[in-house]
N, C-alpha and C positions, 0 to 999 in steps of 0.2 A: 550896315552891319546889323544884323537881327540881335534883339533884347540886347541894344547899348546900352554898356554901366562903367562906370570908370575906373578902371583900374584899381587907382585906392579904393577906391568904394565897392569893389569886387573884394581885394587882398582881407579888407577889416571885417570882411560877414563869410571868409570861403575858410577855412583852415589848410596850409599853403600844401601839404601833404596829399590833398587831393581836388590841388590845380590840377595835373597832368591829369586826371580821370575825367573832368569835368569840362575842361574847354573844346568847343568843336572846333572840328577844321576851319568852320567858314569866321570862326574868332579871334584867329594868330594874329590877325594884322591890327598894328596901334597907328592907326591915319594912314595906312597902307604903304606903309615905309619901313615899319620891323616886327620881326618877331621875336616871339617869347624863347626865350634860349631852349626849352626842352623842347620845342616844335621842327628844332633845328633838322634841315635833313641832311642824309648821311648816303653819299653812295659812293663810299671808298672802301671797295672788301678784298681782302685778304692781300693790300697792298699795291692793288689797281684800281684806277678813278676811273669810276664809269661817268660820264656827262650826256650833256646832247648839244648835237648843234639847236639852236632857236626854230631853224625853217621846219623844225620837225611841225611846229604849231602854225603852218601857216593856215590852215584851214579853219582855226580858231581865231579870227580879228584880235588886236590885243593894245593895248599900249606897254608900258612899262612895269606901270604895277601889275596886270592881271598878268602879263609874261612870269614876273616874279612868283605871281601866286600858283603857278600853273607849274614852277620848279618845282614849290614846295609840296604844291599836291603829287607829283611826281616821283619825291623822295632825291630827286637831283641835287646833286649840290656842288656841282663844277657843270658851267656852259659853254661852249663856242655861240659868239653872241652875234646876228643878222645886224645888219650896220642898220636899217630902217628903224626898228622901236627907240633906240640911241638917238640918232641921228633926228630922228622928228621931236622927240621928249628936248633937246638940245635947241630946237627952233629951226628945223631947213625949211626951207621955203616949200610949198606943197604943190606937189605935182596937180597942173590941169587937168591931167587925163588918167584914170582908173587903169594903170598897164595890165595888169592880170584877171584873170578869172579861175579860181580854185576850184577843182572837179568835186562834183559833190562828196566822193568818198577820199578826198585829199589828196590824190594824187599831184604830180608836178602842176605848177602852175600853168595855165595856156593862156599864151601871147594873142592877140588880135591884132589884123595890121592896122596900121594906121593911115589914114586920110593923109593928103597932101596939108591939108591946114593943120591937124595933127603932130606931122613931122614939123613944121614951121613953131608952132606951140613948145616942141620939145624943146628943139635945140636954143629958143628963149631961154625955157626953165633950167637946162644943163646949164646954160651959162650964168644963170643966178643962182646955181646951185657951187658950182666952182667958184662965185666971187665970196660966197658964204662961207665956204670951207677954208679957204684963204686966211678969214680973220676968225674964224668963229674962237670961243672962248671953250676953255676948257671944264670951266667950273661945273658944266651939269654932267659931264661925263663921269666926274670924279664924283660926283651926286647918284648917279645910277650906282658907280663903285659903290658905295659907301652904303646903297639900299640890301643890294645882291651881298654884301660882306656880311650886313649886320643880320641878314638873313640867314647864314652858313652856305652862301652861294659867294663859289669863287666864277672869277670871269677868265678863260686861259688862253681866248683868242678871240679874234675880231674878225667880222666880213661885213668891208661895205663895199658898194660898188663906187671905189672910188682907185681904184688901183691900175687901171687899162690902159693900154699906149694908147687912148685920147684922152687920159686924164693930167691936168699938168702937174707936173713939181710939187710944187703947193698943193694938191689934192693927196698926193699919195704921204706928201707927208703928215697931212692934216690926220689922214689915216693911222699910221704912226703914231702919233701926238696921241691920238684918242684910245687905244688899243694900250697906250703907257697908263693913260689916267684913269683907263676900266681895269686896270690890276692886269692886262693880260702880256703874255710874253711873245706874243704872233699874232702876224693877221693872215689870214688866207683868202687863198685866188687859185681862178684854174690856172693849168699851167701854159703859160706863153709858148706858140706857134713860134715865133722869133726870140733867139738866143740875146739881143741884144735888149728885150724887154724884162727879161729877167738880171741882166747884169744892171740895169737902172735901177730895177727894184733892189737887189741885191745890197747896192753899193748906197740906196737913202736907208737900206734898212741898217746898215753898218754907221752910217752915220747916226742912228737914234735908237741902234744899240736893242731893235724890235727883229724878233725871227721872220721869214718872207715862207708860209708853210704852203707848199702847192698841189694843190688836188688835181688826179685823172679822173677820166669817165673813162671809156670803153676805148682809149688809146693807149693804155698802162702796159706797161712793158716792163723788165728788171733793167732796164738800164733811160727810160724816157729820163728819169729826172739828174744823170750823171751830168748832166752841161752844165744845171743849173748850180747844180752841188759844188760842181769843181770851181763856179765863177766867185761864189761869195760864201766864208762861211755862215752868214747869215740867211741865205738859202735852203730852205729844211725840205721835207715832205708832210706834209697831209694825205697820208698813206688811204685811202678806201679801200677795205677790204671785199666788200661786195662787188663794187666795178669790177677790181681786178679778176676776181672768179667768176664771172659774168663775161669775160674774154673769148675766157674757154681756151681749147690748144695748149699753149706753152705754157700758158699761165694757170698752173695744179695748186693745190694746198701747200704739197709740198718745196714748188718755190715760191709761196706769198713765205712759207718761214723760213726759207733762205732769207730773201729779200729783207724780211723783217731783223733777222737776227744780223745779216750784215751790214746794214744801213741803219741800226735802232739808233743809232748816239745820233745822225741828223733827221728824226721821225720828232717832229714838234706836237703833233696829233694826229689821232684814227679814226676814221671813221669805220662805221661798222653796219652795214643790213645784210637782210638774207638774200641772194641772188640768185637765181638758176648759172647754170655753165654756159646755157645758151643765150644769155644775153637777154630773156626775151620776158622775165616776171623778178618781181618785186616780191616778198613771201613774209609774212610772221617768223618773226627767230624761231628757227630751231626746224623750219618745214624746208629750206633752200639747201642748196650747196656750197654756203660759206661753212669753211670751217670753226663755226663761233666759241664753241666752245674749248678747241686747241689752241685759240687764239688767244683765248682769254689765260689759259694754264700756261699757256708759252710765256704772257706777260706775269703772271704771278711766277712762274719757277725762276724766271729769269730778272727780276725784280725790276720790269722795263718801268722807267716814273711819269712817261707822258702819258697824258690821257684818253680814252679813249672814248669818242664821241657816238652817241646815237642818234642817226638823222633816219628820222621814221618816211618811210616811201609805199610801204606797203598800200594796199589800198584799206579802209577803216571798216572792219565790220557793222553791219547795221548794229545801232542801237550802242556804240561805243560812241569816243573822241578822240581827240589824240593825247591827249593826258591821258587818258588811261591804257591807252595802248603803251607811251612811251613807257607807264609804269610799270604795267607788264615785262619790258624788255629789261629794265632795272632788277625786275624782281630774277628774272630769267638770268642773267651774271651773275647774282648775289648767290643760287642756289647753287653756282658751279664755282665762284669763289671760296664762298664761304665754310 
């Protein structure tokens, strides 16, 4: 931290009326664990929680605290939280092999295959990865909670890759357990091929009393997630708005708010980018064919209270990041809540 002073020894020479004029951004953090309460940020307008998922920042390396600082730079202050920055701050054993490669301009991540010794490495580390979660303790979860809180960052759902019909009992519930002790009420996962992977999930998520929120890609339909719905009330949606109008054909504006307005009471969380119809780009708010900002007055007229997530896809203009892009989309809701 540039020109360190401490605290007291700041408070007894600043007259306290013009802290908030005086301290930089890059000075909120006291051992990069809290901030100063006016620094707090605020992205609930006009009665709708704008958030982001985490993977917005993957093109930004991060651990826990710069994740943090990257809400606050943000103006964020509700996340859907990436199970990796968690899960490694917590102790998992460290992957052998670098799985991804982030496109320069951020794009989705690209997989590389892997070698026969590779896949043998893996499925080692999967399994020391499952005996970990097994026992693992909860206490740094609840330590992350408590950073993100004292930050004015809530946590309202969890994704780790720990949920797939090859993960066992004990993983999904480890899941569970953690997503209680980061403050959030869901974890989310794409949505099971097999009806009977969602009544497993369904029925541990009922057991620990955690919503199960399930996201489409480019297979959304108004009725793909009825199976899952009708299996467990703890079964929700993690509705994507962009996927869905990214369909194209059946799926119009005007049934995402059908869909939306008759399924809101099981919609745990939204996600939201700008999509073309044709499936075929990724766009800045406000340049695609998602309806964002009906989406957005649908949620404030209709006083919906889950939140709704920004997972940045776009590709990064030169000479931005994704902090600041995601800020942009923040500011871009605010000007149509507000």
């Amino acid at each position: 931290m540039k020109n360190e002073i401490s605290r007291r020894g700041f408070m007894s020479i600043i007259p306290l009326t013009t802290i908030g004029l005086m301290l930089s951004r890059d000075s909120i953090f006291a051992n990069n664990s809290s901030v100063l309460a006016f620094n707090k940020p605020n992205s609930k307008f006009g009665g709708v929680q704008i958030g982001a998922i985490t993977y917005s920042y993957r093109s930004m390396p991060h651990d826990i605290d710069q994740l943090l600082k990257f809400c606050v730079d943000c103006n964020i202050s509700a996340i859907e939280m990436m199970g990796d920055p968690t899960e490694t701050f917590a102790g998992k054993p460290v992957s052998p092999i670098k799985m991804a490669v982030i496109p320069p301009k951020g794009g989705p991540p690209q997989r590389q295959p892997l070698t026969d010794e590779q896949k043998a490495q893996m499925v080692d580390y999967h399994k020391k990865v499952s005996e970990w979660r097994a026992t693992a303790s909860m206490d740094k979860f609840k330590e992350v909670r408590k950073k993100f809180n004292d930050a004015g960052i809530s946590i309202y759902a969890f994704k780790p890759n720990a949920m797939g019909p090859n993960n066992t009992d004990a993983e999904v519930e480890f899941a569970m357990k953690a997503a209680k002790a980061l403050g959030a009420t869901s974890v989310t996962i794409e949505i099971p091929t097999d009806p009977a992977q969602s009544k497993r999930l369904g029925d541990l998520g009922e057991k620990h009393k955690v919503y199960v929120g399930y996201h489409a890609h480019l297979q959304a339909t108004d009725t793909l997630w009825d199976v899952a719905l009708a299996q467990s009330p703890y079964n929700s949606m993690n509705l994507d708005c962009g996927h869905y109008i990214a369909v194209g054909g059946k799926n119009t504006k005007e049934s995402l708010f059908a869909l939306i307005e008759s399924k809101h009471d099981r919609i745990t969380s939204m996600h939201i980018k700008d999509r073309t119809d044709d499936g075929k780009q990724n766009l800045a708010w406000g340049q695609g064919n998602t309806p964002i900002k009906e989406i957005l007055l649908l949620m404030k007229n209709k006083k919906y209270t889950f939140p709704i997530s920004i997972e940045l896809e776009y590709d990064i203009p030169e000479g931005s990041d994704a902090v600041k892009e995601v800020a942009k989309c923040v500011e871009y809701a605010k000007n149509i809540l507000v």
